[in-house]
C-alpha positions in Angstrom: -19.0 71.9 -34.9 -16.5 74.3 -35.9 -13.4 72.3 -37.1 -10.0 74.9 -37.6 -6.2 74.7 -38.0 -5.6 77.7 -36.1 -5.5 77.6 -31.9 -8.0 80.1 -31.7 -10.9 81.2 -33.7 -11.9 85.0 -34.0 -14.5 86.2 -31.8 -14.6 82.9 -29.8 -13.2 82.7 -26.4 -12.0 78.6 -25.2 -14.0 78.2 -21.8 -12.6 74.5 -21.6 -10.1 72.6 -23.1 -11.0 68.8 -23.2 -8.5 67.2 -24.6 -6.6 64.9 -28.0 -9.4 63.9 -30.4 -8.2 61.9 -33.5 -10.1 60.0 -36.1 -8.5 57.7 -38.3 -9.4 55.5 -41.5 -7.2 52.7 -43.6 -8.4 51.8 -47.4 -6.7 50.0 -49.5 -6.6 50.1 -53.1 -9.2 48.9 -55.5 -7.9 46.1 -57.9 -9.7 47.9 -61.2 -8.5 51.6 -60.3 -5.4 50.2 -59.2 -4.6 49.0 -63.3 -6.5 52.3 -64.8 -3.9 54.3 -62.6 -1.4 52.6 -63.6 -1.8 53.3 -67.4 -2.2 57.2 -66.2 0.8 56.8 -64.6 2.8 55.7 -67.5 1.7 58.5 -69.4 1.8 61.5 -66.6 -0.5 63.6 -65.1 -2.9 63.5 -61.9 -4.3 60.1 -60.9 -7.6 61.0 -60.4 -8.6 57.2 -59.0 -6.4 57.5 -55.9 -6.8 61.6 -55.6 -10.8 60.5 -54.7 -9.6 57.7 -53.0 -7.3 59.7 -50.7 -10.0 62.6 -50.5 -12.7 59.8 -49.0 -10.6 58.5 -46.5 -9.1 62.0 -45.3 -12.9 62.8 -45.0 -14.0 59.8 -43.2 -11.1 60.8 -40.9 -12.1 64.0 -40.0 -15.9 62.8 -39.0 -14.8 60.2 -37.0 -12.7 62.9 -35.1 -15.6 65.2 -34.9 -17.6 62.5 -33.6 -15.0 61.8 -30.8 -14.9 65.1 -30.0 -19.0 65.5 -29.9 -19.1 63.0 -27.2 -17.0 65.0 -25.2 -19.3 67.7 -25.2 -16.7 69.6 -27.7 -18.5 72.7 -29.5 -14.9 73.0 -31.6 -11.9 71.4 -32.3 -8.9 73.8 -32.8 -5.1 72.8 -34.1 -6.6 70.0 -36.4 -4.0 68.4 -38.5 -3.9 65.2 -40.9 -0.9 62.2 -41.3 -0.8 59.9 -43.4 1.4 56.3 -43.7 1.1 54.0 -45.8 0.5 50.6 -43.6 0.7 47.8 -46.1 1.9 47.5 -49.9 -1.8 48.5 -50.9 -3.2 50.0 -47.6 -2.6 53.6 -46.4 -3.5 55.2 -42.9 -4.9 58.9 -42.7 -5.5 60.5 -39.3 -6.7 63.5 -38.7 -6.1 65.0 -34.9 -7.0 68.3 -33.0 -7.6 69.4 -30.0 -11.2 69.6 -28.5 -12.5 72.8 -27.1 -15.9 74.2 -25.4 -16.0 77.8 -27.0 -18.2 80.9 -26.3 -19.1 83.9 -28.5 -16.5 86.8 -27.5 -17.9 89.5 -28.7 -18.9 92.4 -27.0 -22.4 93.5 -26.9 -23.5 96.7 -29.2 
């Protein structure tokens, strides 16, 4: 599956456009990372506990959306961008969206 921001991709041609896929995923925070990040907090820097927690759930996001897209018969997914919300005092959303695509190689023959 090729997965891209862009609403093309090089040498590819879109022989059918089939539509919104979106994949989506809601964790909460973790009681025990929750209080570690807090003490990073006070004292500055990155908060590695909810960068990897954030990096799992955008990930999870983006399968599910590939999966959608598979069953569609998609070879691609073009225009693929990600949300986020946070959905409860300790819950945040991350969807990732696109648009599915049959492509075809473009290139002409040597």
């Amino acid at each position: 599956m090729i997965v891209v921001t862009t609403d093309s991709i090089h040498n590819m041609r879109i022989v059918r456009t089939l539509g919104l896929v979106r994949g989506t995923s809601v964790r909460g925070r973790h009681l025990g990372k929750d209080i570690i990040a807090s003490m990073r907090n006070a004292v500055g820097g990155e908060i590695t506990e909810y960068t990897k927690i954030l990096s799992e759930t955008r990930e999870q996001a983006l399968d599910r959306m590939v999966e959608e897209a598979e069953t569609l018969g998609a070879n691609a997914i073009i225009v693929i961008r990600f949300s986020s919300s946070e959905i409860a005092t300790n819950a945040a959303e991350v969807l990732a969206y696109g648009t599915a695509v049959v492509v075809e190689d473009a290139t002409p023959p040597a």
